[in-house]
PyMOL Python script that loads the backbone (N, CA, C, O; Angstrom):
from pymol import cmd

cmd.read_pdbstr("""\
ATOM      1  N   UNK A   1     -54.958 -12.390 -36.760  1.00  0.00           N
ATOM      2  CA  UNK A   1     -54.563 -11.785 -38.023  1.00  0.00           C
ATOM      3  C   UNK A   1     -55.751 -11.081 -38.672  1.00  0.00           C
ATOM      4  O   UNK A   1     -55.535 -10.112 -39.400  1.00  0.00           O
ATOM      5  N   UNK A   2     -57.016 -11.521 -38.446  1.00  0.00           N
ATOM      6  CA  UNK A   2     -58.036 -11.112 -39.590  1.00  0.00           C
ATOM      7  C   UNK A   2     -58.588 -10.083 -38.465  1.00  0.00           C
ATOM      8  O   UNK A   2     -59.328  -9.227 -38.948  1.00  0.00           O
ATOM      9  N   UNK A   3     -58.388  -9.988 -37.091  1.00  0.00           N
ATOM     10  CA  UNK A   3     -58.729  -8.490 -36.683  1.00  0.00           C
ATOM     11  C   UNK A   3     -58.042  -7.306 -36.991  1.00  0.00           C
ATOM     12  O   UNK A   3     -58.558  -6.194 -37.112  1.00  0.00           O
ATOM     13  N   UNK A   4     -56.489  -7.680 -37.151  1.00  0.00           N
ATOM     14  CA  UNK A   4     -55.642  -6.362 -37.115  1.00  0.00           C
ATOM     15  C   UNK A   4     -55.831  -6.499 -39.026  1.00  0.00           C
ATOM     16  O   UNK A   4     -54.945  -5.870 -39.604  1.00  0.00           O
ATOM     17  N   UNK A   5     -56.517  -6.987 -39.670  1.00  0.00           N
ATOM     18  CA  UNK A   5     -56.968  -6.450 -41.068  1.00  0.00           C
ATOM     19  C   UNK A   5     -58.330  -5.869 -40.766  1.00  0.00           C
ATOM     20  O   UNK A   5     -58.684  -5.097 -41.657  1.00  0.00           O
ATOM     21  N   UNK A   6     -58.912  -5.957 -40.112  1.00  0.00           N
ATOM     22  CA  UNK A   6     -60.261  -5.205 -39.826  1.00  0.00           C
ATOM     23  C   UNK A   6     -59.949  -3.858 -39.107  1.00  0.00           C
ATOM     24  O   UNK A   6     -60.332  -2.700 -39.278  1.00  0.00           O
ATOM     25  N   UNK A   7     -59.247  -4.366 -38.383  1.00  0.00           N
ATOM     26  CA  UNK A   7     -58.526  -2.652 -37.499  1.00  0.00           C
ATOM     27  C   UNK A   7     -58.200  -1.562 -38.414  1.00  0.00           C
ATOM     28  O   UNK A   7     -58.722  -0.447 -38.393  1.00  0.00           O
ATOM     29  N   UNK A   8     -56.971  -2.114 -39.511  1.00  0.00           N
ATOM     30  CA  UNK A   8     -56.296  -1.276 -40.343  1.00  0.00           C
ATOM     31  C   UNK A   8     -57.531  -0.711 -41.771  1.00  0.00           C
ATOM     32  O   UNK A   8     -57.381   0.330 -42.410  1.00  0.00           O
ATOM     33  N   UNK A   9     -58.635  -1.676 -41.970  1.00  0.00           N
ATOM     34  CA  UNK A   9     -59.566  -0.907 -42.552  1.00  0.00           C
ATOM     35  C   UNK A   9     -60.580   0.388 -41.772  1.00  0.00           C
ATOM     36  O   UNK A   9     -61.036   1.461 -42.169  1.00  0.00           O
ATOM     37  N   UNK A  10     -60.625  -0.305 -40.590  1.00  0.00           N
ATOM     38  CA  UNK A  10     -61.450   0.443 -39.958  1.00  0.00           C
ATOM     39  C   UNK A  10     -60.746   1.643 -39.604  1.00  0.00           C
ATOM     40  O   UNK A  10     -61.531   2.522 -39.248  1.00  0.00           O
ATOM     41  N   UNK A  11     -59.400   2.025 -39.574  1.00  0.00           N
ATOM     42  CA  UNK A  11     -58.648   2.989 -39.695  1.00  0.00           C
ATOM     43  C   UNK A  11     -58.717   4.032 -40.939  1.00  0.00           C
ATOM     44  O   UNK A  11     -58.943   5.242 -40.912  1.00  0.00           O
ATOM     45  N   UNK A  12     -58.447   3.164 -42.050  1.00  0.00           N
ATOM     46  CA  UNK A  12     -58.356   3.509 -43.129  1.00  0.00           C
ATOM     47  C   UNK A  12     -59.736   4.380 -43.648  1.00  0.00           C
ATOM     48  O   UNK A  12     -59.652   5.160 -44.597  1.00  0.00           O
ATOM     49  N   UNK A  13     -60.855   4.181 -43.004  1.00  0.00           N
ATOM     50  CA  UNK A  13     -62.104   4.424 -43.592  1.00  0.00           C
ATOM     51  C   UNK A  13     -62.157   5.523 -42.617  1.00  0.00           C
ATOM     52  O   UNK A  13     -63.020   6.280 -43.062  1.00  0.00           O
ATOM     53  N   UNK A  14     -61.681   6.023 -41.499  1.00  0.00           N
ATOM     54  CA  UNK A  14     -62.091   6.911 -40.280  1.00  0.00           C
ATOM     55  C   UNK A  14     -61.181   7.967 -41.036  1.00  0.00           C
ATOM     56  O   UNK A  14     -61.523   9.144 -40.923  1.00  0.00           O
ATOM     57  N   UNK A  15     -59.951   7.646 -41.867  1.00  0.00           N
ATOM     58  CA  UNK A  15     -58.954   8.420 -42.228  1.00  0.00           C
ATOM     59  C   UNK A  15     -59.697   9.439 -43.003  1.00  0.00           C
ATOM     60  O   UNK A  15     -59.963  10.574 -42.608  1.00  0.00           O
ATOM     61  N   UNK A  16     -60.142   8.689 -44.655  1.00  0.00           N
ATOM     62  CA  UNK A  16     -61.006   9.190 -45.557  1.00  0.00           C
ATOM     63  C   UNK A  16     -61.977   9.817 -44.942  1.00  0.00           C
ATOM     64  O   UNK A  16     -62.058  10.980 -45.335  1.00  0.00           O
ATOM     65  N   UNK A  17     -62.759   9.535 -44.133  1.00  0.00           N
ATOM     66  CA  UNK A  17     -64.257  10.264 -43.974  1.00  0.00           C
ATOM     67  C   UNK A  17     -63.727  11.228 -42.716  1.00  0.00           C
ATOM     68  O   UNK A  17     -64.702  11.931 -42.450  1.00  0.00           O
ATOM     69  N   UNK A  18     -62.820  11.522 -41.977  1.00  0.00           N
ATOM     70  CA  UNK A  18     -62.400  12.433 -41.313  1.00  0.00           C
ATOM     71  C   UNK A  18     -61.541  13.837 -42.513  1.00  0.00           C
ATOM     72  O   UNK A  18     -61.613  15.026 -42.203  1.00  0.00           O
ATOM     73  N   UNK A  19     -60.939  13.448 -43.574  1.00  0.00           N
ATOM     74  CA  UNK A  19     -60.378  14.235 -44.202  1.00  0.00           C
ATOM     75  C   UNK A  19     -61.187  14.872 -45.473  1.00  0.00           C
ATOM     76  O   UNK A  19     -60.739  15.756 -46.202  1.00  0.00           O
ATOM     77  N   UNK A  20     -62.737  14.117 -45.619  1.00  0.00           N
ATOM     78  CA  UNK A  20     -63.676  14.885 -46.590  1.00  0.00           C
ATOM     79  C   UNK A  20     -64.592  15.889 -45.836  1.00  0.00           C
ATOM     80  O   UNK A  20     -65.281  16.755 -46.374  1.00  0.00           O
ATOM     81  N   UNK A  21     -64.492  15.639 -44.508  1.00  0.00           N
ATOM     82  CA  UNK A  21     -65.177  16.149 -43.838  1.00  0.00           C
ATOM     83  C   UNK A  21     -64.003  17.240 -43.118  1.00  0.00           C
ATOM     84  O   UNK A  21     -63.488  16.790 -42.095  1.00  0.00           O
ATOM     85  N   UNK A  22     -63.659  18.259 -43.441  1.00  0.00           N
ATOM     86  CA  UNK A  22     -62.545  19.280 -42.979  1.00  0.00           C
ATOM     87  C   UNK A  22     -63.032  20.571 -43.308  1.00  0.00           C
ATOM     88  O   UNK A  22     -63.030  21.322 -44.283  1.00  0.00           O
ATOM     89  N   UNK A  23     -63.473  20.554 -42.079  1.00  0.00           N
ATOM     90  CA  UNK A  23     -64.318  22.188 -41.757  1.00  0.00           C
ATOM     91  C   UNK A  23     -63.521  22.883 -42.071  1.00  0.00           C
ATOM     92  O   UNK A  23     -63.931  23.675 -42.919  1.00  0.00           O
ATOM     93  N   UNK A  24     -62.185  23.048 -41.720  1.00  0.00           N
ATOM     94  CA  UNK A  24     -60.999  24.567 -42.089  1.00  0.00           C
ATOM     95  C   UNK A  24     -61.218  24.237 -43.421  1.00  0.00           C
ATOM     96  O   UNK A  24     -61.985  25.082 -43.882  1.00  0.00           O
ATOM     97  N   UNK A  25     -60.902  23.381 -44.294  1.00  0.00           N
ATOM     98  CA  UNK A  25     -60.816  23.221 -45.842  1.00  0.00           C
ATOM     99  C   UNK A  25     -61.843  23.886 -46.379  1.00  0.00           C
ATOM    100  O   UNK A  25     -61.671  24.529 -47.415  1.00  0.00           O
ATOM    101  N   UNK A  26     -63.136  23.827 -45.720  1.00  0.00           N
ATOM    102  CA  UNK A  26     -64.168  23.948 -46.684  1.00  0.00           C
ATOM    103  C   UNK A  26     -64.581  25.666 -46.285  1.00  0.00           C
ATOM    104  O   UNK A  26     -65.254  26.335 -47.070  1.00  0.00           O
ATOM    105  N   UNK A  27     -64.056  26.245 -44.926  1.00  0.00           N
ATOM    106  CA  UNK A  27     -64.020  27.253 -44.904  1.00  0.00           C
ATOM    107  C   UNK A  27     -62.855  28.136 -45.228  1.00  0.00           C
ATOM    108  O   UNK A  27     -62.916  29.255 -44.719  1.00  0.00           O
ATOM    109  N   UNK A  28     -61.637  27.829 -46.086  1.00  0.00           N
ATOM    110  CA  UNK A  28     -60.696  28.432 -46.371  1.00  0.00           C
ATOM    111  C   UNK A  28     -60.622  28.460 -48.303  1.00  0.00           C
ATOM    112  O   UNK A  28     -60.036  29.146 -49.141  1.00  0.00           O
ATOM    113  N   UNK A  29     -61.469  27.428 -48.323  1.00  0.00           N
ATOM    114  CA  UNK A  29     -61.817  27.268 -50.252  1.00  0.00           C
ATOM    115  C   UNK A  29     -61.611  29.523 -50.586  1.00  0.00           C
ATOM    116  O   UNK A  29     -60.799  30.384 -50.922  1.00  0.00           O
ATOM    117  N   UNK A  30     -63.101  29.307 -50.135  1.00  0.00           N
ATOM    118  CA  UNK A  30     -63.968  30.743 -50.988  1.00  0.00           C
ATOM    119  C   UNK A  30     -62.702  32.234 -50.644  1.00  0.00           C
ATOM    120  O   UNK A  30     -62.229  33.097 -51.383  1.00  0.00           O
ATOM    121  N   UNK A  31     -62.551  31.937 -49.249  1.00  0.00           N
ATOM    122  CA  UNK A  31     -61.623  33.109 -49.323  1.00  0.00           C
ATOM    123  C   UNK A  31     -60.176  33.024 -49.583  1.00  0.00           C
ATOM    124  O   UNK A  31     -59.488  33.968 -49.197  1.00  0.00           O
ATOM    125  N   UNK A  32     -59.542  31.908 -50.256  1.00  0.00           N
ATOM    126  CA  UNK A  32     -58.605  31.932 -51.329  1.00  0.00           C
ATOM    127  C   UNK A  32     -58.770  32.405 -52.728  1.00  0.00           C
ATOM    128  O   UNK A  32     -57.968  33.023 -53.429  1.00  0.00           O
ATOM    129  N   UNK A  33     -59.920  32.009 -52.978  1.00  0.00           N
ATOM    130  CA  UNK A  33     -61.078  32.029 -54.476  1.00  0.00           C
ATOM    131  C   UNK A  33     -60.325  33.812 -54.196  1.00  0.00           C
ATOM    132  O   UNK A  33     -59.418  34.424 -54.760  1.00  0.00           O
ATOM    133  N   UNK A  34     -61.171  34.112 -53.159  1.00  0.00           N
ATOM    134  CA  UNK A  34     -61.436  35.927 -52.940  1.00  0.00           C
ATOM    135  C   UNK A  34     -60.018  36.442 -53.018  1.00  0.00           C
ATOM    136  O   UNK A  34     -59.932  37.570 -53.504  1.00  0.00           O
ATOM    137  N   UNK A  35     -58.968  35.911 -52.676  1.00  0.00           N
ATOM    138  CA  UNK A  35     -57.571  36.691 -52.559  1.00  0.00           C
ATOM    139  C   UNK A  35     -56.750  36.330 -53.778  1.00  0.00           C
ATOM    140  O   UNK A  35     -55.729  36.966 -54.040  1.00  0.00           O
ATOM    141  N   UNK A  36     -57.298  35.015 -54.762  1.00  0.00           N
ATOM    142  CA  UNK A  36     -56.621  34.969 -56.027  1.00  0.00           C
ATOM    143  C   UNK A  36     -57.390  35.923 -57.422  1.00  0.00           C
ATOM    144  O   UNK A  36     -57.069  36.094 -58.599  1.00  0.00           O
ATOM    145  N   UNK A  37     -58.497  36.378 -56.590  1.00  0.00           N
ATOM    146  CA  UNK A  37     -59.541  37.445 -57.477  1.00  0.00           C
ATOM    147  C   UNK A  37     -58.535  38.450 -57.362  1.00  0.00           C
ATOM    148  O   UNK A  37     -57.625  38.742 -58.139  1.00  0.00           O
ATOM    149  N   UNK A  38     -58.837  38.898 -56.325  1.00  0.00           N
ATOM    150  CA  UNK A  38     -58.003  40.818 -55.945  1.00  0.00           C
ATOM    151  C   UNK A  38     -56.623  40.659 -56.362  1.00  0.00           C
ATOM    152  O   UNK A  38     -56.057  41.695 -56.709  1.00  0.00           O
ATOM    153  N   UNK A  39     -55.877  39.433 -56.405  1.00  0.00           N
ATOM    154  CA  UNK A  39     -54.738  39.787 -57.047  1.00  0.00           C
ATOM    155  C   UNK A  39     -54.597  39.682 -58.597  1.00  0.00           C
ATOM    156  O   UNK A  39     -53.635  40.001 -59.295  1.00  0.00           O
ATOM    157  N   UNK A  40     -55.906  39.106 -58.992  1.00  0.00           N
ATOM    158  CA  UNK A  40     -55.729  39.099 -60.520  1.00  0.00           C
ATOM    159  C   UNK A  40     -56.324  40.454 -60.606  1.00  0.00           C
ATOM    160  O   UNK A  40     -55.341  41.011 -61.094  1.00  0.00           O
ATOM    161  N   UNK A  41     -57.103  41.285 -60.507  1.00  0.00           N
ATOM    162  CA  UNK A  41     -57.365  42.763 -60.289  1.00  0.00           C
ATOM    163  C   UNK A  41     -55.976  43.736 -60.270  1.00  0.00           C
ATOM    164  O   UNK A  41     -55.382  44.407 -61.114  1.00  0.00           O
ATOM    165  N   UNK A  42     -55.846  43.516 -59.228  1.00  0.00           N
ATOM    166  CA  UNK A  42     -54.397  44.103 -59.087  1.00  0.00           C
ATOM    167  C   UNK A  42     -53.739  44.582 -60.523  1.00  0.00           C
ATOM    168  O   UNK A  42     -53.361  45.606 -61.092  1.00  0.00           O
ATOM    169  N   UNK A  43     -53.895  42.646 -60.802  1.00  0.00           N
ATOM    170  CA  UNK A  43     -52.797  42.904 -62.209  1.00  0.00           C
ATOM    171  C   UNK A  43     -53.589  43.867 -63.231  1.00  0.00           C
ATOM    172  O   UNK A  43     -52.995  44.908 -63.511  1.00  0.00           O
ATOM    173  N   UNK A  44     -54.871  43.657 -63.836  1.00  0.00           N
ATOM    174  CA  UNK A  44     -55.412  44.365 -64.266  1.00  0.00           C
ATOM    175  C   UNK A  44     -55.396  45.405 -64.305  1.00  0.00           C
ATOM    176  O   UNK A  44     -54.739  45.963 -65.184  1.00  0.00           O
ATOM    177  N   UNK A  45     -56.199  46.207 -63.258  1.00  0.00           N
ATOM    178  CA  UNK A  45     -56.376  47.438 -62.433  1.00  0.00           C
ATOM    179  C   UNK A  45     -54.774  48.534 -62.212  1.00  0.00           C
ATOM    180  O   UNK A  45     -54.633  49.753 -62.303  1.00  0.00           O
ATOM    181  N   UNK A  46     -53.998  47.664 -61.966  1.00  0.00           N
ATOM    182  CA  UNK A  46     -52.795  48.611 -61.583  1.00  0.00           C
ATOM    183  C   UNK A  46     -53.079  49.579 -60.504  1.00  0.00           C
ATOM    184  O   UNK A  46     -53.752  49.414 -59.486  1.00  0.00           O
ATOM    185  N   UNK A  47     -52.481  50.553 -60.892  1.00  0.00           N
ATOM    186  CA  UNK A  47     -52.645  51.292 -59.030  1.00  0.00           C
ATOM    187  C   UNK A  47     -53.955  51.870 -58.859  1.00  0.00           C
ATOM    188  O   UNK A  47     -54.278  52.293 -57.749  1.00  0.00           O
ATOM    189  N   UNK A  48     -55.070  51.959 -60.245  1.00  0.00           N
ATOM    190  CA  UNK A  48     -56.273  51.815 -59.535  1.00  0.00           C
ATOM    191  C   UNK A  48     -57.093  50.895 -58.498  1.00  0.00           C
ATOM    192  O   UNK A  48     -58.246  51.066 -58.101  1.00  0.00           O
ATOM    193  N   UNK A  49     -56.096  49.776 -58.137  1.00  0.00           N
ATOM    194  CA  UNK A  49     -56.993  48.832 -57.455  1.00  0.00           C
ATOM    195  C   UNK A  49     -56.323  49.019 -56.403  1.00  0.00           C
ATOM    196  O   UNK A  49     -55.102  49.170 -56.405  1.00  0.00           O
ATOM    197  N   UNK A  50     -57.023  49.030 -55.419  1.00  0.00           N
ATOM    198  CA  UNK A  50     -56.772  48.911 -53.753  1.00  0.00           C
ATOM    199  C   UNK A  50     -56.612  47.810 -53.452  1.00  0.00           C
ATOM    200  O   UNK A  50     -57.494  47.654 -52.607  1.00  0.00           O
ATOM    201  N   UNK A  51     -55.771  46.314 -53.594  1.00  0.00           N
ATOM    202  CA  UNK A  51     -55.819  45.142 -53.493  1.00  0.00           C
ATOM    203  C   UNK A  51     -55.521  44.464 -51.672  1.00  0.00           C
ATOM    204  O   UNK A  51     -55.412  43.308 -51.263  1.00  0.00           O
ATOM    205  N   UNK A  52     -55.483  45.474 -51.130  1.00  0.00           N
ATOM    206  CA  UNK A  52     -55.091  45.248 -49.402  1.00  0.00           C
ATOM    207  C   UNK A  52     -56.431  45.722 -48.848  1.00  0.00           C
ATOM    208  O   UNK A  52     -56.661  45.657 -47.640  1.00  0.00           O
ATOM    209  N   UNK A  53     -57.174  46.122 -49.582  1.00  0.00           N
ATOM    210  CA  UNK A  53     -58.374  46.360 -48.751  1.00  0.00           C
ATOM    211  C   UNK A  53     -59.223  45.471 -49.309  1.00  0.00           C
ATOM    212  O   UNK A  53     -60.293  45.134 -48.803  1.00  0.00           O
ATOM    213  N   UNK A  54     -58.758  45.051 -50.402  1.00  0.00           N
ATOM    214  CA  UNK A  54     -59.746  43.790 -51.295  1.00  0.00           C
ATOM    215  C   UNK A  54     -59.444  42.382 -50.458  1.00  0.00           C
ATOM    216  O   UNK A  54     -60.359  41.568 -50.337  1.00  0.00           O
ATOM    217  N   UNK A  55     -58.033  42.103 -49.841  1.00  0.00           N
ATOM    218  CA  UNK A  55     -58.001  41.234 -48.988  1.00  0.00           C
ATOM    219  C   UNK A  55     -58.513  41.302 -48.217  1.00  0.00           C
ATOM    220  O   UNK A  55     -59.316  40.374 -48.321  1.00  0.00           O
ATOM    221  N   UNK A  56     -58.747  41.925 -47.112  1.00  0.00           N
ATOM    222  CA  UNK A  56     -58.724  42.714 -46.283  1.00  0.00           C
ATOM    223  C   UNK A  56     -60.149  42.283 -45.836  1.00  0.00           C
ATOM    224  O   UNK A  56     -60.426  41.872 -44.709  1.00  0.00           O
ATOM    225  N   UNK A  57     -61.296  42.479 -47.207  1.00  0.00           N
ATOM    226  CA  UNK A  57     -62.606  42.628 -46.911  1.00  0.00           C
ATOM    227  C   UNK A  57     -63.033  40.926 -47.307  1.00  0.00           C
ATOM    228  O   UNK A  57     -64.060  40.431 -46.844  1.00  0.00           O
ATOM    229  N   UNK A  58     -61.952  40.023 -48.356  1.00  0.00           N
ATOM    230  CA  UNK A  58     -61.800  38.483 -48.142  1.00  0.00           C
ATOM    231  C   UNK A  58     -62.037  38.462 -46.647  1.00  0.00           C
ATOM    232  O   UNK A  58     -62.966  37.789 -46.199  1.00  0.00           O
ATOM    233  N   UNK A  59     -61.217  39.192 -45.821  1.00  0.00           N
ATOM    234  CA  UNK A  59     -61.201  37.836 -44.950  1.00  0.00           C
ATOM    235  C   UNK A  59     -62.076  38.567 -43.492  1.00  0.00           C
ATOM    236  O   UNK A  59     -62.248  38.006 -42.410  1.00  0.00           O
ATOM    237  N   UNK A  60     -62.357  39.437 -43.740  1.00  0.00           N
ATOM    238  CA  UNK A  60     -63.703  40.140 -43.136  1.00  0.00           C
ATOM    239  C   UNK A  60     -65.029  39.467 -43.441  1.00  0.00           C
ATOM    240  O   UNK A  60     -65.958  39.225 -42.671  1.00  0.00           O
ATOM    241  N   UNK A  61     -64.918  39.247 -44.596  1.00  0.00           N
ATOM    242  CA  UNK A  61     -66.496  38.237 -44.779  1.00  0.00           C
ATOM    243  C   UNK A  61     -66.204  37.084 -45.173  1.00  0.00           C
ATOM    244  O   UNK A  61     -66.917  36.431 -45.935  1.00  0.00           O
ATOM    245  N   UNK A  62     -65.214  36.736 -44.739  1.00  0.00           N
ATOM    246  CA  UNK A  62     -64.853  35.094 -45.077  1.00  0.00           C
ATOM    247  C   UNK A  62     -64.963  34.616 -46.312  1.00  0.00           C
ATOM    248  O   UNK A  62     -65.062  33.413 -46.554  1.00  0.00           O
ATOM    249  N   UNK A  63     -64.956  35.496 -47.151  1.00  0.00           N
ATOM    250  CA  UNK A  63     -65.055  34.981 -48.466  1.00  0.00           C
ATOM    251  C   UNK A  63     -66.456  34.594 -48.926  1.00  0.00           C
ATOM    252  O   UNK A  63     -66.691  33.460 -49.344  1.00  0.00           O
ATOM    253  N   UNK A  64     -67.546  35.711 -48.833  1.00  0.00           N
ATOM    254  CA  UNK A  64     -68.534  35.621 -49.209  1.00  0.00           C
ATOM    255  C   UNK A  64     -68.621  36.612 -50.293  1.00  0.00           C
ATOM    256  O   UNK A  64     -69.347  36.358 -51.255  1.00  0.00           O
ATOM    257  N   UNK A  65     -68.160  37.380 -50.258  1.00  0.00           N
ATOM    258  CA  UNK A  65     -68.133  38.543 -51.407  1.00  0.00           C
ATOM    259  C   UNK A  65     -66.659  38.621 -52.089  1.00  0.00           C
ATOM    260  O   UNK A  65     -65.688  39.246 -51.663  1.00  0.00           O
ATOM    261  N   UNK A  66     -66.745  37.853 -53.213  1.00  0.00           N
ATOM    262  CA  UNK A  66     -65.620  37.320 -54.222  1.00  0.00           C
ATOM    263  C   UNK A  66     -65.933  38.494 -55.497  1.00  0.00           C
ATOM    264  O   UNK A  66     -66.884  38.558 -56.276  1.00  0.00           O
ATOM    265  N   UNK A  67     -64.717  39.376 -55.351  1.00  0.00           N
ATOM    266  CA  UNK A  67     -64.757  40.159 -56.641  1.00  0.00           C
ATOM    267  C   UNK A  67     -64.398  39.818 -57.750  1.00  0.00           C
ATOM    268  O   UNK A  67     -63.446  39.038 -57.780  1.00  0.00           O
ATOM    269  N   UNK A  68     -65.048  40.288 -59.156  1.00  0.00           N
ATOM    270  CA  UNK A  68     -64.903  39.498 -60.409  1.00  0.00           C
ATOM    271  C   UNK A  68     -64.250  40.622 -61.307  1.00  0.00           C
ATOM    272  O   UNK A  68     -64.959  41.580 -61.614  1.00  0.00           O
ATOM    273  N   UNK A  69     -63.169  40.575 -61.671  1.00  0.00           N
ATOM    274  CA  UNK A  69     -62.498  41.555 -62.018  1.00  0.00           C
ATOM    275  C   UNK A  69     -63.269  42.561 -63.870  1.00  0.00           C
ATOM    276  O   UNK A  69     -63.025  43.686 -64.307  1.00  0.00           O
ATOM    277  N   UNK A  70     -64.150  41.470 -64.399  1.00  0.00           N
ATOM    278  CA  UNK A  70     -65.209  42.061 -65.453  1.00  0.00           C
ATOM    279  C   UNK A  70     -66.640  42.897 -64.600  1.00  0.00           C
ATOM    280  O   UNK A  70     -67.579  43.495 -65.126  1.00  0.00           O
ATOM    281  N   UNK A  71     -66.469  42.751 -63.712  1.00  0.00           N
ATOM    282  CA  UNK A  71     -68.177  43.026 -63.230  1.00  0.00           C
ATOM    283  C   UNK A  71     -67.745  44.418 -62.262  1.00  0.00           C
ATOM    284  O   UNK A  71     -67.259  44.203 -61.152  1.00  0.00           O
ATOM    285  N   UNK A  72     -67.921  45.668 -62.678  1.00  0.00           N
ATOM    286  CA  UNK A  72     -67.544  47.234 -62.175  1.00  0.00           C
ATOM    287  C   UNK A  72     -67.929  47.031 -60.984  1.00  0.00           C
ATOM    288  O   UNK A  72     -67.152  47.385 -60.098  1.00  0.00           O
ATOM    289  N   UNK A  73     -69.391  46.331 -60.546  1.00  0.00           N
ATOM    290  CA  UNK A  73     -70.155  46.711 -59.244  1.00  0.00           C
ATOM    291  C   UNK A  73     -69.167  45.545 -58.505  1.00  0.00           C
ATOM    292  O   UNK A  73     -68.853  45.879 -57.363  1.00  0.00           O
ATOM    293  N   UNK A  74     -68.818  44.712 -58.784  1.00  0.00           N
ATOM    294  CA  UNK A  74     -68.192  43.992 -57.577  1.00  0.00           C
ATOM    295  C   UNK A  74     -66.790  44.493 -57.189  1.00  0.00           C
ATOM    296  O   UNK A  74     -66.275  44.085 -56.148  1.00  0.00           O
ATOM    297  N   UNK A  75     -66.037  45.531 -58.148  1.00  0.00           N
ATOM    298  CA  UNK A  75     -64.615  45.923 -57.548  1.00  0.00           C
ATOM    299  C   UNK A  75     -64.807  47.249 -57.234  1.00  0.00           C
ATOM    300  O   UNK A  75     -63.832  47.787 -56.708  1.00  0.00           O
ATOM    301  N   UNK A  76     -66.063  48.127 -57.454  1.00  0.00           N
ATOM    302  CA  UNK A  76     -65.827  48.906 -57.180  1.00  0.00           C
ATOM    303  C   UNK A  76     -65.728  49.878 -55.580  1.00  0.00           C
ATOM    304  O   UNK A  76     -65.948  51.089 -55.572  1.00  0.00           O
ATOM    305  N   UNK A  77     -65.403  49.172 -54.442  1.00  0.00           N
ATOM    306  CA  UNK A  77     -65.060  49.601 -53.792  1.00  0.00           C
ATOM    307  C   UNK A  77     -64.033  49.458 -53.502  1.00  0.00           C
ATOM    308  O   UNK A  77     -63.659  50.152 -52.556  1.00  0.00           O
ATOM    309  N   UNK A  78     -63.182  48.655 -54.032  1.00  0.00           N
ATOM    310  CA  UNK A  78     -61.657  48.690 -54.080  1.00  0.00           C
ATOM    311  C   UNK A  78     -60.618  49.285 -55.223  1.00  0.00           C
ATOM    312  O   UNK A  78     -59.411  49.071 -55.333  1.00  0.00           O
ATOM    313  N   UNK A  79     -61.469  50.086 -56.018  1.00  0.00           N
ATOM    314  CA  UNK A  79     -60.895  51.031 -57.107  1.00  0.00           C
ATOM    315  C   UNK A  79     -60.864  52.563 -56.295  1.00  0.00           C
ATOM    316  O   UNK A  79     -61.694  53.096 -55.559  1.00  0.00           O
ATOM    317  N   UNK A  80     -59.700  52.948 -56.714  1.00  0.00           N
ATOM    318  CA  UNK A  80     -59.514  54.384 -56.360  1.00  0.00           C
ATOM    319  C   UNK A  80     -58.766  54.950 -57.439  1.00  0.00           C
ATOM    320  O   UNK A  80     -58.198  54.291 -58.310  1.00  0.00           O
ATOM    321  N   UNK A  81     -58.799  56.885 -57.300  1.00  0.00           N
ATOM    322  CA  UNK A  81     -58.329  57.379 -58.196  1.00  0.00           C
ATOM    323  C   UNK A  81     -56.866  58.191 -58.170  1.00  0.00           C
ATOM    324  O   UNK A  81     -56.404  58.762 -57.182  1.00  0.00           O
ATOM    325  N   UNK A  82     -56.390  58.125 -59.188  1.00  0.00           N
ATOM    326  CA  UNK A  82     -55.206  58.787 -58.991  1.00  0.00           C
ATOM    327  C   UNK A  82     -54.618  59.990 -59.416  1.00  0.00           C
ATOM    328  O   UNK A  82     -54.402  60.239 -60.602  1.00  0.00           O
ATOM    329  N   UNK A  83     -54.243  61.059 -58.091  1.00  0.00           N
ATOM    330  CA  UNK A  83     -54.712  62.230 -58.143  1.00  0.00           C
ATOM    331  C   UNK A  83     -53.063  63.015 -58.155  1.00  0.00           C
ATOM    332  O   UNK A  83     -52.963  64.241 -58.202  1.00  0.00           O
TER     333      UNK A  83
END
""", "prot")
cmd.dss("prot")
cmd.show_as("cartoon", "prot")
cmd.util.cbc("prot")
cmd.orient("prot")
């Protein structure tokens, strides 16, 4: 009896420290961050914003370059004009 309670902890603890440790998780954080940016842009921006190339470049750099919809230099390659 007091092994299969040692088993089911020793389970229990492989569970937790296997699920804090989740490489996809921790590489899918930033470029969600990046695709809930460009769509709040979007809303902003309207059809000045290119928001498919703002994804686009999420998931091209994995979400290292997160646009901030106040800061000109970070959207401005996904602004265009309308002609």
């Amino acid at each position: 009896m007091l092994r299969k309670i040692i088993l089911l902890v020793f389970i229990c603890c492989m569970i937790v420290h296997l699920e804090a440790y989740n490489p996809v998780t921790k590489l899918s954080r930033p470029i969600g961050i990046c695709i809930r940016n460009c769509a709040q842009c979007k809303k902003m921006y309207g059809p000045y914003f290119d928001g498919e190339l703002c994804g686009d470049a999420c998931i091209k750099f994995k979400g290292k370059i997160i646009p901030d919809c106040d800061d000109i230099n970070s959207v401005a390659p996904f602004l265009t004009r309308l002609d």
